[in-house]
C-alpha positions in Angstrom: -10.6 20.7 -22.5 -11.8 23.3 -20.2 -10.6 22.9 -16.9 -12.6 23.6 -13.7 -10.4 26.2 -11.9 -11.9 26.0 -8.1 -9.2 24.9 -6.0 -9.4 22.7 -2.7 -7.6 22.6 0.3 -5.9 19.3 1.7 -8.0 18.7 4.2 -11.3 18.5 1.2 -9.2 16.0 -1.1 -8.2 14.0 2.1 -11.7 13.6 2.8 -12.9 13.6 -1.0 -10.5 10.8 -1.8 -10.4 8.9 1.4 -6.3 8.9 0.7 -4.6 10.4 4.3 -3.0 14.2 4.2 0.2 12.6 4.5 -0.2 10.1 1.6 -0.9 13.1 -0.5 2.0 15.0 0.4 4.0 11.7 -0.2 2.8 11.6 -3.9 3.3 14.7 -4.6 6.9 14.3 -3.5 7.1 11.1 -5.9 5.6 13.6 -8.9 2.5 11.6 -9.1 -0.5 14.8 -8.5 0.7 18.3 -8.0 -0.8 21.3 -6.3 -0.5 24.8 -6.3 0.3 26.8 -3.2 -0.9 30.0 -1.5 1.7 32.7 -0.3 1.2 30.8 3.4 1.9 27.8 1.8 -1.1 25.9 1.8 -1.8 22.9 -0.8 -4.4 24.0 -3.0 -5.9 21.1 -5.6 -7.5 21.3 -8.7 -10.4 18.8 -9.1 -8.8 17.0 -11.5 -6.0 15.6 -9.0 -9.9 13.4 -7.6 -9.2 11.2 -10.8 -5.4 10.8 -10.5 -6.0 10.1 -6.9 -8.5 7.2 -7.9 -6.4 5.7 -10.5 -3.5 5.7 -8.2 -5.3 3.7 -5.8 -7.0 1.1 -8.2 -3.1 0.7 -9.3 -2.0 0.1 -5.9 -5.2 -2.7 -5.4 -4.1 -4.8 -8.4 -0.8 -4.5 -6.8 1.3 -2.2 -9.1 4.0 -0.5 -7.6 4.8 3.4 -7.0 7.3 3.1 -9.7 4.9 1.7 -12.2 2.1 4.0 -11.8 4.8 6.7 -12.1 5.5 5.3 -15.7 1.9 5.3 -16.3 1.3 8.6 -15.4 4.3 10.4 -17.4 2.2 10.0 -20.1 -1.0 11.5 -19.1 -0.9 15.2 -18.7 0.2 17.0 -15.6 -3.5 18.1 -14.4 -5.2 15.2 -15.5 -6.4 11.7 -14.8 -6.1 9.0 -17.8 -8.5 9.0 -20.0 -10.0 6.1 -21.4 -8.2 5.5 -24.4 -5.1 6.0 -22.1 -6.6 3.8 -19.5 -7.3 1.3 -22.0 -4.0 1.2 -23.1 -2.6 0.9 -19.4 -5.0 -1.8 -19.0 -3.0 -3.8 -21.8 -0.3 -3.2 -20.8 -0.5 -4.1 -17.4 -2.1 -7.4 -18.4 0.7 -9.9 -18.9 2.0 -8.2 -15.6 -1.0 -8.9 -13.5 -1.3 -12.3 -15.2 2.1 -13.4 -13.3 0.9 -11.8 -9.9 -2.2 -13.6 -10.1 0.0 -17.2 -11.3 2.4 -16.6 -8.2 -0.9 -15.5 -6.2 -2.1 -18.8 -6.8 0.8 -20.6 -6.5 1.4 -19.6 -3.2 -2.2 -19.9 -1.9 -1.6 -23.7 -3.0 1.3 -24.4 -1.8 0.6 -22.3 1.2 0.2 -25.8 3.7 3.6 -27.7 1.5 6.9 -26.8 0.8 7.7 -23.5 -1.3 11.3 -24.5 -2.2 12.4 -22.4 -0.1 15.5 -24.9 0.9 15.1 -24.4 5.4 14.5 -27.6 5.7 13.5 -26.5 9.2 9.7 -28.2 8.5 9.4 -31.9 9.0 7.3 -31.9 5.7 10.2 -30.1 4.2 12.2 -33.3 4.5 9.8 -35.2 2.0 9.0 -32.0 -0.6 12.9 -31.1 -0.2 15.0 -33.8 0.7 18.8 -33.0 0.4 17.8 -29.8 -0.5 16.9 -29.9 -4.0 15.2 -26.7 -3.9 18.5 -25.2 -2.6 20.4 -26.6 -5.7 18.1 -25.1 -8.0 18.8 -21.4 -6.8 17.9 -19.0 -4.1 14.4 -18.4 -3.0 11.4 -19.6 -3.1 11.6 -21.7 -6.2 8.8 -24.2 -5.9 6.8 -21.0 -6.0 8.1 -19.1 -9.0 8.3 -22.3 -10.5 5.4 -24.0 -12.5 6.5 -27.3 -12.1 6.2 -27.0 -8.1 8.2 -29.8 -5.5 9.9 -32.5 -7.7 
């Protein structure tokens, strides 16, 4: 692949990407783009570091963590954004794990007016979704929520 060798400051990937000059320098920290830089020290981007940027952000909106889109990204090549046989691949991968965000999602926009398990009992409806403290007894947490069964 030939790769487009104009370079752009900061300031034109800030405003590019709509991702803030410090949130770049931040990833770049955490290994997820790189740059090159001029004897002054100025971040200098290749264009490629657009496509990173945008799948690092989609990531982060489904609710993936840092950490995760790290993993991701080890396998794509330095100057690069995933391609879509690699992004298809993410995609499944990522599935199962989205799957249980959008379960607990759920969960927890139902339960959002009821007891979550979370064993206070500092609600007056906690005393009839939790009496005694069931949810308590069963471990610590939320566990109506990461439960499927919900308040017994």
């Amino acid at each position: 692949m030939q790769r487009d060798e104009e370079l752009f400051p900061i300031g034109a990937v800030a405003a590019r990407s709509g991702v803030a000059h410090s949130a770049l320098r931040f990833y770049e920290e955490r290994g997820l783009i790189t740059s090159e830089r001029t004897p002054g020290g100025q971040r200098l981007y290749h264009r490629d570091v657009l496509r990173r940027l945008a799948f690092i952000q989609a990531a982060q909106q489904v609710g993936l963590s840092l950490e995760e889109i790290a993993d991701a990204l080890a396998a794509v090549p330095e100057h690069a954004g995933p391609s879509g046989k690699e992004w298809r691949e993410m995609a499944k991968a990522w599935r199962p794990l989205i799957d249980e965000r959008l379960r607990l999602l759920t969960a927890l926009r139902d339960q959002l007016d009821s007891c979550i398990g979370c064993g206070c009992l500092s609600l007056t409806h906690c005393q009839l979704a939790n009496p005694g403290d069931r949810a308590g007894r069963a471990g610590p947490g939320a566990r109506y929520l990461h439960s499927r069964r919900g308040p017994r």
